[in-house]
C-alpha positions in Angstrom: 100.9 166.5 108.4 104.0 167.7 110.4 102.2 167.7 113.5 101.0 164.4 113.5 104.6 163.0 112.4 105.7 164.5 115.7 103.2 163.3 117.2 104.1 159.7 116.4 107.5 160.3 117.1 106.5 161.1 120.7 104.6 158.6 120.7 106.9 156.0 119.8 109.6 157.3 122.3 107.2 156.5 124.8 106.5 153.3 123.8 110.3 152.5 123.6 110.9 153.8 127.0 108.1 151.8 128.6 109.1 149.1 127.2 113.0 149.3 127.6 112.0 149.7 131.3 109.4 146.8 131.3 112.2 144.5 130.1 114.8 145.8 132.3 112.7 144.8 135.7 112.0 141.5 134.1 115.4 140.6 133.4 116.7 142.3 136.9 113.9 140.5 138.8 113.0 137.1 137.2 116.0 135.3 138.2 114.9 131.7 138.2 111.6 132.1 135.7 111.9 131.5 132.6 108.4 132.9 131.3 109.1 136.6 133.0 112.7 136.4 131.1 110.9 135.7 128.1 108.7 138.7 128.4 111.5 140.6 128.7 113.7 140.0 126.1 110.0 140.2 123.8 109.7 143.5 125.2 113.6 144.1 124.3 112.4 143.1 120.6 109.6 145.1 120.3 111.3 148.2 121.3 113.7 147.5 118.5 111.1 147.0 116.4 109.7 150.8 117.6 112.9 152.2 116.8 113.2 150.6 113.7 109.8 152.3 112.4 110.0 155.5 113.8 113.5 155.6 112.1 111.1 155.2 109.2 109.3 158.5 109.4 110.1 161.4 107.4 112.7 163.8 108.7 111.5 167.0 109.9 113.4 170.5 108.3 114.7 170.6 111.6 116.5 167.4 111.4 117.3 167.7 108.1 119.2 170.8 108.8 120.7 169.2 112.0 122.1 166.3 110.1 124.2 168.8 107.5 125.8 170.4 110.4 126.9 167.1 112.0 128.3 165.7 108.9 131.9 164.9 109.0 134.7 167.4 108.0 138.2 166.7 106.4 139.3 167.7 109.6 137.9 165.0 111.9 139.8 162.5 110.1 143.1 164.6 110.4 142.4 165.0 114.3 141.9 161.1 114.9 144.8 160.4 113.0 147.3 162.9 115.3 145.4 161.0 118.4 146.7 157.6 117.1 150.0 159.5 116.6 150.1 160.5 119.9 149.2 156.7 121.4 152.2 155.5 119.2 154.1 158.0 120.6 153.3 157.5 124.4 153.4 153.6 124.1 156.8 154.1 122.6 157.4 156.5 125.7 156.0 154.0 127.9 158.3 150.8 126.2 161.5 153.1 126.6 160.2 154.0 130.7 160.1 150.5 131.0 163.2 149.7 129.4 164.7 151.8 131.6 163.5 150.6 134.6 160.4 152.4 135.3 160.8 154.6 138.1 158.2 157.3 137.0 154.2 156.6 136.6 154.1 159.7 133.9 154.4 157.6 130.8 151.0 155.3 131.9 148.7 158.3 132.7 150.3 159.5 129.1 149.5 156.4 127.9 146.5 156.0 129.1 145.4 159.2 128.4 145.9 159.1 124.7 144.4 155.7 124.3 140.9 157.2 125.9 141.1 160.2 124.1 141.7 158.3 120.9 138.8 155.4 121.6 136.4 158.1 122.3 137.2 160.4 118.9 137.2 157.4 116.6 134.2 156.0 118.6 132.0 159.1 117.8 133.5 159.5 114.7 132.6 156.0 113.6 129.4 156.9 115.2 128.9 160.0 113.0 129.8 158.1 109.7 127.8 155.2 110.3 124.3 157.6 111.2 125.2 159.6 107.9 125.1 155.9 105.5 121.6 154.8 107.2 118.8 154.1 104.7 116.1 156.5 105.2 
């Protein structure tokens, strides 16, 4: 029974990778014709489709156990909230630079800094929570 799960699984991924690239050429090469577009974007659909049943299947032991060990931590939380801390912090660095006539380009890459580190920990963060609530 396990071995033919993964065996759909495989074959699944195949299927969506196919037909993710079939779409993309249509839509990168059908510029003016309407009919390839539409083959596309119904190739685009059907993947979805693909993912949405293979979703569907029952998790192996060995994603079971992954899953635990990606679930989110007290932690997590704690360390997204000192990054948005620290993007209050360098904006307020950066409004006082500016203030001040703004003679040094240290308070943007601080700036900037924070704001990517901060969009990229909350993004996989939200990203982590929102794979944990799905409906198996």
């Amino acid at each position: 029974m396990g071995n033919r799960d993964k065996l759909k699984r495989a074959f699944f991924l195949a299927a969506q990778i196919v037909l993710f690239a079939v779409a993309a050429i249509c839509l990168y090469y059908a510029h003016d014709n309407f009919a390839i577009r539409s083959v596309g974007l119904l190739a685009i659909f059907v993947s979805l489709a693909i993912i949405r049943r293979s979703r569907t299947l029952p998790a192996s032991p060995e994603v079971r156990a992954m899953e635990s060990a990606w679930a989110l931590k007290p932690w997590h939380w704690l360390v997204g909230l000192v990054l948005v801390i620290a993007v209050v912090a360098s904006y307020k660095w950066l409004q006082h630079d500016a203030m001040t006539g703004g003679k040094s380009a240290i308070p943007v890459y601080a700036f900037a800094a924070a704001i990517l580190l901060s969009a990229g920990w909350w993004g996989g963060l939200f990203a982590r929570w929102l794979s944990q609530r799905r409906i198996h």
